[in-house]
C-alpha positions as a Markdown table, in Angstrom:
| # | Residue | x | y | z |
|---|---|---|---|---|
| 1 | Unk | -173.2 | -13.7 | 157.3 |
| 2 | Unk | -170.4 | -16.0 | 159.0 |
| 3 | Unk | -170.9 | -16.9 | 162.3 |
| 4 | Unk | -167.5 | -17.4 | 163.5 |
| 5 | Unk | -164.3 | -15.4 | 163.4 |
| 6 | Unk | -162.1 | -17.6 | 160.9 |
| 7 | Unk | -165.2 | -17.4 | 158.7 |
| 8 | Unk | -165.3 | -13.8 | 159.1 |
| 9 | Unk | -160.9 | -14.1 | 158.3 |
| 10 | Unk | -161.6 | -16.3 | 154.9 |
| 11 | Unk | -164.5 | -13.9 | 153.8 |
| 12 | Unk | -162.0 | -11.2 | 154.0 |
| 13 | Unk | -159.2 | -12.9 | 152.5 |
| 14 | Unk | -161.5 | -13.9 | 149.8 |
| 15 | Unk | -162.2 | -10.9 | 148.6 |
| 16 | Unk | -159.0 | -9.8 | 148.8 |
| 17 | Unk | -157.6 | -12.9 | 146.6 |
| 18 | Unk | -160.4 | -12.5 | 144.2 |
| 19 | Unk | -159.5 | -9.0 | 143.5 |
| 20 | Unk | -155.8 | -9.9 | 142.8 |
| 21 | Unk | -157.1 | -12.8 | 140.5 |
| 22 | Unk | -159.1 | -10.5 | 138.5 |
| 23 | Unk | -156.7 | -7.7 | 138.2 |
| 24 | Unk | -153.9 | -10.6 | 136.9 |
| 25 | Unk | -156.1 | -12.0 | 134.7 |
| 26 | Unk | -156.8 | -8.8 | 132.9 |
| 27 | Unk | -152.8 | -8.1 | 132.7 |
| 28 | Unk | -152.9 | -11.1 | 131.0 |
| 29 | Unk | -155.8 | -10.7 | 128.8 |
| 30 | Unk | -153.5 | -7.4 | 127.6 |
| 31 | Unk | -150.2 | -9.0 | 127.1 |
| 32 | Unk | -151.9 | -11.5 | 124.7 |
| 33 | Unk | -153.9 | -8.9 | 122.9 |
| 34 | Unk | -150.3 | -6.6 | 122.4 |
| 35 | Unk | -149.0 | -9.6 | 120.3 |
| 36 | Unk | -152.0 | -10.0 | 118.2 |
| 37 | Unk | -152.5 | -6.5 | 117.7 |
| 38 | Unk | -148.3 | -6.4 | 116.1 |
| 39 | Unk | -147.7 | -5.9 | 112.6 |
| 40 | Unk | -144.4 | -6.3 | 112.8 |
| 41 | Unk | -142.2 | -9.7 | 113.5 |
| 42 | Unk | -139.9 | -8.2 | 115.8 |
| 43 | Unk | -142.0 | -6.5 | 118.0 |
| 44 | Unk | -145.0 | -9.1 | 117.9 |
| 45 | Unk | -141.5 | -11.3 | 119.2 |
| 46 | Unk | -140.8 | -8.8 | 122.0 |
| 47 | Unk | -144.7 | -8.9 | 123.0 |
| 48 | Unk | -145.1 | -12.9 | 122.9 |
| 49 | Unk | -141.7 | -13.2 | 125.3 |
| 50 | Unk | -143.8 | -11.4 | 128.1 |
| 51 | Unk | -146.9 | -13.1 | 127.3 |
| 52 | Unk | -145.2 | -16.4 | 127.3 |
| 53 | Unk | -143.6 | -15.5 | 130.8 |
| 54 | Unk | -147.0 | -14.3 | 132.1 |
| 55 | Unk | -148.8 | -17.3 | 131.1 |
| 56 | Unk | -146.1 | -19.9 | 132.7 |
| 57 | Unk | -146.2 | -17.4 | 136.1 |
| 58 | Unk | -150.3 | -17.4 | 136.4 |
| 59 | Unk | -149.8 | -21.4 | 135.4 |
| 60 | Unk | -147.8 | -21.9 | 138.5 |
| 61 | Unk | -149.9 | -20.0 | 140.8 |
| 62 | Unk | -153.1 | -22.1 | 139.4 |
| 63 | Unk | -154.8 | -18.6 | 137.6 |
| 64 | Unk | -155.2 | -20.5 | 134.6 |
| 65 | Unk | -155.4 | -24.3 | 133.2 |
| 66 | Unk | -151.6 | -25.8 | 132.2 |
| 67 | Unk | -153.8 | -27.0 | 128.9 |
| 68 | Unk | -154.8 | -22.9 | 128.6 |
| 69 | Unk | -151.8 | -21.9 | 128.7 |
| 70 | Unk | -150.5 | -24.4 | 126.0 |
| 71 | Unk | -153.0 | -23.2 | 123.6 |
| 72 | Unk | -152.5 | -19.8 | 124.0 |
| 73 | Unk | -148.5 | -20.0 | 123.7 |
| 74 | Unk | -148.9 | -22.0 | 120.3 |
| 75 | Unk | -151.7 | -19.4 | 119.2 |
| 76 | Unk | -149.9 | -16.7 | 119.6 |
| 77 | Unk | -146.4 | -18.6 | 118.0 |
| 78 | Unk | -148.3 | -19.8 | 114.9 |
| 79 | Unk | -149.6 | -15.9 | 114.6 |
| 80 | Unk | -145.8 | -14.5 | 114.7 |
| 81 | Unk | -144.8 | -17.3 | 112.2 |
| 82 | Unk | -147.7 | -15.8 | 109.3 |
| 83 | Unk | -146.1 | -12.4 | 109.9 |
| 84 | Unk | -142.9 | -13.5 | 108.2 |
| 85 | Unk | -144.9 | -14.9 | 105.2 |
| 86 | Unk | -146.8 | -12.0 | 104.4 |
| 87 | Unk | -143.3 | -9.8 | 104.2 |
């Protein structure tokens, strides 16, 4: 247990960020499954526009790896371009 009073501050404020983190990354986990889980073009579109804006927000505040993020975005763009073949 911490010893001093800021240590006591950060413990708190720890927790507090780590639930936040974990409750983000699970939004996020969600908005990429809704665009895989699309069978149609314009709604898989509609899905990867909030992913995309998802992923750059948790970029900025350092949720998830810039490199991460790039994979993901092209995943996801490459899995809305085989929609329009297969109809």
């Amino acid at each position: 247990m911490p010893h001093h009073k800021s240590a006591w501050k950060r413990m708190k404020t720890s927790k507090k960020q780590n639930l936040a983190n974990r409750s983000n990354r699970s939004t996020l986990k969600n908005a990429v499954k809704n665009v895989l889980v699309c069978t149609e073009k314009a709604q898989a579109q509609e899905a990867y526009n909030r992913a995309s804006q998802l992923l750059d927000h948790f970029e900025g505040k350092n949720l998830v790896h810039k490199n991460k993020v790039a994979n993901q975005k092209s995943r996801l763009a490459k899995f809305i371009n085989s929609l329009s073949k297969a109809e």
